[in-house]
C-alpha positions as CSV (number, residue, x, y, z in Angstrom):
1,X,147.2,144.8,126.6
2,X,144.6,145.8,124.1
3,X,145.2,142.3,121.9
4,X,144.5,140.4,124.8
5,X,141.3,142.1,125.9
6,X,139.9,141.8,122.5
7,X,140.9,138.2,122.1
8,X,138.8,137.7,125.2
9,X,135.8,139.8,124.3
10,X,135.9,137.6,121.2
11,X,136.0,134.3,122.7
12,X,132.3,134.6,123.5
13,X,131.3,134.3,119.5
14,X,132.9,130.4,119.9
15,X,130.5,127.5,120.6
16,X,129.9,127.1,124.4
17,X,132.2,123.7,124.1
18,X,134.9,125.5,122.5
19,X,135.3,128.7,125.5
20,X,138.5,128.6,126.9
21,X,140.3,126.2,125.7
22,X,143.0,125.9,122.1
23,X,143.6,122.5,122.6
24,X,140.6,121.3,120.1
25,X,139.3,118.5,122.5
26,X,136.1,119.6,122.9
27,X,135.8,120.8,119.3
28,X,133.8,118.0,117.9
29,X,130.8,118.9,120.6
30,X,129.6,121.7,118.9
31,X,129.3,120.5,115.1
32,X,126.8,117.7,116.8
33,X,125.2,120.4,118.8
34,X,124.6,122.4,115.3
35,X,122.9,119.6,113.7
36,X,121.0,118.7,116.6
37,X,119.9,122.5,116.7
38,X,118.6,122.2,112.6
39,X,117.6,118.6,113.1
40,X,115.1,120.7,115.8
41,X,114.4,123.3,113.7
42,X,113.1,121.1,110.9
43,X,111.0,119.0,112.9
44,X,109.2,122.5,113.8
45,X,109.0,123.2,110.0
46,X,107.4,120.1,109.3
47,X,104.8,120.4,111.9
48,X,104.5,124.2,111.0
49,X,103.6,122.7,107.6
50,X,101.3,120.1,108.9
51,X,99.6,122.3,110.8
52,X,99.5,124.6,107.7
53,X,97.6,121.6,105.7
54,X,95.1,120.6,108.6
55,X,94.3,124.6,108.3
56,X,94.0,124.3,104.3
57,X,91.7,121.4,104.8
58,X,89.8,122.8,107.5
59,X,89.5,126.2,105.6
60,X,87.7,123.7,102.9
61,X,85.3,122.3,104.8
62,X,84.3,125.7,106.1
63,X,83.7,126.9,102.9
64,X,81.2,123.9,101.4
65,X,79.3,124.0,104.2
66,X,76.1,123.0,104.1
67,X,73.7,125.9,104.5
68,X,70.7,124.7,106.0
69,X,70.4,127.4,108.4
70,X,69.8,130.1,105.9
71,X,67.8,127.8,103.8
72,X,65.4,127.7,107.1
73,X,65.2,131.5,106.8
74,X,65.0,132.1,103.3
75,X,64.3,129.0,101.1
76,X,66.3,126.8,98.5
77,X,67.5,129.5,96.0
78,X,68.5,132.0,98.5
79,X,70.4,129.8,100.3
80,X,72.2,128.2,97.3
81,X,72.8,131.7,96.1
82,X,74.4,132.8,99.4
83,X,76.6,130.2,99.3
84,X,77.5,130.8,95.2
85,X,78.4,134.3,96.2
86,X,80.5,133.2,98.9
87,X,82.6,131.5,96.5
88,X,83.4,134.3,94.6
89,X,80.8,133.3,92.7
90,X,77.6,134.6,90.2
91,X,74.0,133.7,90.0
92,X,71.1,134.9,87.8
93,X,67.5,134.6,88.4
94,X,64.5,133.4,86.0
95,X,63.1,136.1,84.3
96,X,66.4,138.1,84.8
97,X,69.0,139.3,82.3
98,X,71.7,140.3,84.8
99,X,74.2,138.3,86.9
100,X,74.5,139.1,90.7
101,X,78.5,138.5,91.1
102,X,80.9,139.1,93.9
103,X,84.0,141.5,93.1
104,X,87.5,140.1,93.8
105,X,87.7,140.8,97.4
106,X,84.2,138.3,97.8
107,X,81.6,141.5,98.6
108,X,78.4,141.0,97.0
109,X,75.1,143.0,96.8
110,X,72.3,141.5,98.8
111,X,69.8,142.2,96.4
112,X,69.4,138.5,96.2
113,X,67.3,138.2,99.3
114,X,64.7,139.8,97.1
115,X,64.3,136.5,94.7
116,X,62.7,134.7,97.7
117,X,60.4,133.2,95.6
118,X,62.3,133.3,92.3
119,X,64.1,130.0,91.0
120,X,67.5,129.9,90.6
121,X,68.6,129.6,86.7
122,X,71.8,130.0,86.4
123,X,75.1,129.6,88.3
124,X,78.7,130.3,88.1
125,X,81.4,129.0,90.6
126,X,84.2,128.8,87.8
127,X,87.6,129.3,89.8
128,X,86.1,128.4,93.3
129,X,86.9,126.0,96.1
130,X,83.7,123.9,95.4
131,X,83.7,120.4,95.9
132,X,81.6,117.4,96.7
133,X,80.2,118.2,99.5
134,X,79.8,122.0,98.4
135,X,77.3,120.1,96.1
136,X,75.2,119.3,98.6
137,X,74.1,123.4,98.3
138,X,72.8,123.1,94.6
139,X,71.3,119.8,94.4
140,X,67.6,120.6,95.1
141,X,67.8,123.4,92.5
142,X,64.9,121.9,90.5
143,X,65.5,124.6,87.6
144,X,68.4,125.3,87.4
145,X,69.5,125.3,83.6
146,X,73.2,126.5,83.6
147,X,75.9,125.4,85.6
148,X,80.0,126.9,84.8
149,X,82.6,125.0,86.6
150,X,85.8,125.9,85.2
151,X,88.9,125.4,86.4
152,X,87.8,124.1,90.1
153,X,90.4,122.1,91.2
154,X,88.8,119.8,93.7
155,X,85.4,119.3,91.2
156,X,86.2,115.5,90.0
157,X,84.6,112.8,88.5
158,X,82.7,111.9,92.4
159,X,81.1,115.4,92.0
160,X,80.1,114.4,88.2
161,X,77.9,111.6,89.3
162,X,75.9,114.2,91.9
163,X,74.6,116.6,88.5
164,X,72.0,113.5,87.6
165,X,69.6,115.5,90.0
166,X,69.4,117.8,87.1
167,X,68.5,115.8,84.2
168,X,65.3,117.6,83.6
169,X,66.2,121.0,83.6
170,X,70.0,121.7,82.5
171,X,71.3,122.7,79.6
172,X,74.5,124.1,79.5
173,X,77.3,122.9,81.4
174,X,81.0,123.8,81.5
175,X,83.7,121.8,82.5
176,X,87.2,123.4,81.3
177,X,90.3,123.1,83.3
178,X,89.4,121.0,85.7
179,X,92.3,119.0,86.2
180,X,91.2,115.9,88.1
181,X,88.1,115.2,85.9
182,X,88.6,111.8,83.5
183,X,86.5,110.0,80.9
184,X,84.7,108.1,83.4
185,X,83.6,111.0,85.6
186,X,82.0,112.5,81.9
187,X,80.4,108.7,81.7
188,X,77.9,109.6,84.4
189,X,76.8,112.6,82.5
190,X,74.1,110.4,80.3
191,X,71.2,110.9,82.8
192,X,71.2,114.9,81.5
193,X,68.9,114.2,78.4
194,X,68.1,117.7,78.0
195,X,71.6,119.2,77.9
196,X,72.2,121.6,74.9
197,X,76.4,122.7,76.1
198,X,78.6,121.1,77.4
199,X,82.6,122.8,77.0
200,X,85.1,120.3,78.2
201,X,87.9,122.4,76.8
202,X,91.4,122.2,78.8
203,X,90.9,118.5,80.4
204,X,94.2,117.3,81.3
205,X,93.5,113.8,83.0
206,X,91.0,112.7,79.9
207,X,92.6,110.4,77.8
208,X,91.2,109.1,73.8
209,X,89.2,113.2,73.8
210,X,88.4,112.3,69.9
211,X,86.9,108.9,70.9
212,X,85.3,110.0,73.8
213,X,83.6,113.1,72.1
214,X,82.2,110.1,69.7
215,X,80.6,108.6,72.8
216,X,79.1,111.8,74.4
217,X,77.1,112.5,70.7
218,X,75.6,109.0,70.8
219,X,74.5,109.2,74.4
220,X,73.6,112.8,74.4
221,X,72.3,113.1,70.6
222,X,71.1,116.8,71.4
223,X,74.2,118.3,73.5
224,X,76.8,120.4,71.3
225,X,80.5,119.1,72.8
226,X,82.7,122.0,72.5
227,X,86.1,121.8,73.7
228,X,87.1,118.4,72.0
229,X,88.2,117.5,68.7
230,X,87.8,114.6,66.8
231,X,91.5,114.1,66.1
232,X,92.2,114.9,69.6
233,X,94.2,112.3,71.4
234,X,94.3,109.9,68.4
235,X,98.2,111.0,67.1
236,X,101.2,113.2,68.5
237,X,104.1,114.5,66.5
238,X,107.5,112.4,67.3
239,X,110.0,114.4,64.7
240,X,109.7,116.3,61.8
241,X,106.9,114.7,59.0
242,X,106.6,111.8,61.1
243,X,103.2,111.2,63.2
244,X,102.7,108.0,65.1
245,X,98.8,106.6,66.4
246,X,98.9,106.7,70.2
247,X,95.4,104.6,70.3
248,X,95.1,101.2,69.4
249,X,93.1,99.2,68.1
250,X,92.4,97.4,71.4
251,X,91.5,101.0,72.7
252,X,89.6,101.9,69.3
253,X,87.1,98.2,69.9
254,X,86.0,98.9,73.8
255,X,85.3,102.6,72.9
256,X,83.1,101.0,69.8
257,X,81.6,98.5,72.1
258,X,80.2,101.1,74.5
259,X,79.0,103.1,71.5
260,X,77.4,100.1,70.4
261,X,74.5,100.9,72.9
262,X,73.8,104.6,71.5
263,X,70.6,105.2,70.0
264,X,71.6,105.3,66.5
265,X,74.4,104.6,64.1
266,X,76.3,107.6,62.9
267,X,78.6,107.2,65.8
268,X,80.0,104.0,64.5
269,X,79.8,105.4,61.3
270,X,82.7,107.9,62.0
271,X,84.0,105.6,64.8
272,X,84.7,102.9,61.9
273,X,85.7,105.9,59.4
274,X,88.2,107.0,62.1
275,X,89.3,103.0,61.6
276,X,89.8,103.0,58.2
277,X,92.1,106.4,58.3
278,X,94.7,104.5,60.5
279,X,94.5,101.4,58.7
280,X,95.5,103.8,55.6
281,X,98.4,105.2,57.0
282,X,99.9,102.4,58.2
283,X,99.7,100.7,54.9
284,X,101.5,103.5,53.5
């Protein structure tokens, strides 16, 4: 009697369609009840990860708020600096030698709220969630001479056309690894006569770097471009001893025709020098 009870006791682990019966008829139920079950359970998973992205998204706009309230309080550069530090971020005041920073788990001294009356100079958001409309909290910095953006992954060539409000006071400015900047985002950089640095090291979306650093020197004459090599872009290795040009000289004539309009010549001079090397080694 023993085998018998324990076949029963076991018939309970079958599928509810399957209870009581050898004959196999309702055997085909349950495999369609199965994948109806994980058809149900993915449908969950994708609205868990929906749900998850309107959070992300959400958790974005939080953080580039605009933060006009504490501006009423305090003024411009506190403001601007409260929201820097809320990033993760590090500011330094004119007249100041020392960065106030936040450590890794985003606490920051307050001694900011001290520089009521003290311009902003310098600011570092490298690694942050900034974006356009984070932006909107730096713009009316009127002295503001430094600026580090590296590798901020949602700072593209939109946010590049917002730094003209600085062309009279900034000087350095650092662009590496941001991933969705291109060569027309750096276009809009011209207005910033009086920039000194600009490191555009680590730019995966910008295409023709050599040709474009050639550009940036005639409309910014004064600005050391770090970052960017004149040979960058122009060939790539295809096997051993053997280069081939990736730009043409379709490519090579618009970027001379928008260097055309620089203020002098020595841009064309290596622009048509750069010419003459390919020309070479394609005769050979």
């Amino acid at each position: 009697m023993a085998a018998p009870k324990a076949l029963r006791s076991c018939r309970w682990l079958l599928p509810p369609g399957c209870r009581g019966s050898s004959s196999g008829v309702s055997a085909p139920h349950w495999p369609r009840r199965a994948l109806r079950s994980l058809a149900a359970r993915f449908s969950d998973v994708e609205s868990l990860l929906g749900w998850g992205a309107d959070l992300a998204r959400w958790n974005l706009r939080r953080k580039n708020a605009y933060y006009g309230y504490t501006k009423s309080l305090y003024g411009e550069n506190v403001a601007a600096s409260y929201y820097v530090l809320n990033q993760k971020g590090g500011v330094r005041f004119q007249g100041q030698d020392s960065w106030i920073r936040a450590n890794w788990r985003g606490h920051f001294s307050w001694d900011f709220l001290q520089f009521k009356d003290v311009p902003l100079e310098a600011v570092d958001v490298s690694g942050s969630t900034i974006n356009y409309e984070g932006l909107e909290n730096l713009v009316r910095l009127k002295r503001l001479e430094c600026l580090r953006l590296n590798d901020c992954t949602h700072i593209d060539d939109w946010c590049l056309s917002r730094l003209y409000v600085f062309q009279d006071s900034l000087r350095e400015l650092s662009l590496s690894g941001c991933p969705q900047i291109t060569e027309r985002g750096l276009a809009a950089l011209h207005p910033l006569k009086n920039l000194r640095h600009l490191d555009l090291s680590n730019l995966p979306s910008v295409d023709n770097r050599g040709l474009l650093r050639i550009l940036l020197e005639e409309i910014l004459p004064q600005c050391q471009v770090v970052g960017i090599d004149y040979e960058d872009g122009l060939e790539t290795e295809h096997g051993p001893g053997k280069a081939k040009r990736q730009s043409t000289d379709q490519t090579h004539g618009g970027m001379s025709e928008q260097i055309d309009g620089g203020r002098d010549g020595g841009g064309n001079e290596r622009a048509n020098g750069e010419a003459d090397g390919w020309r070479a080694q394609r005769m050979q």
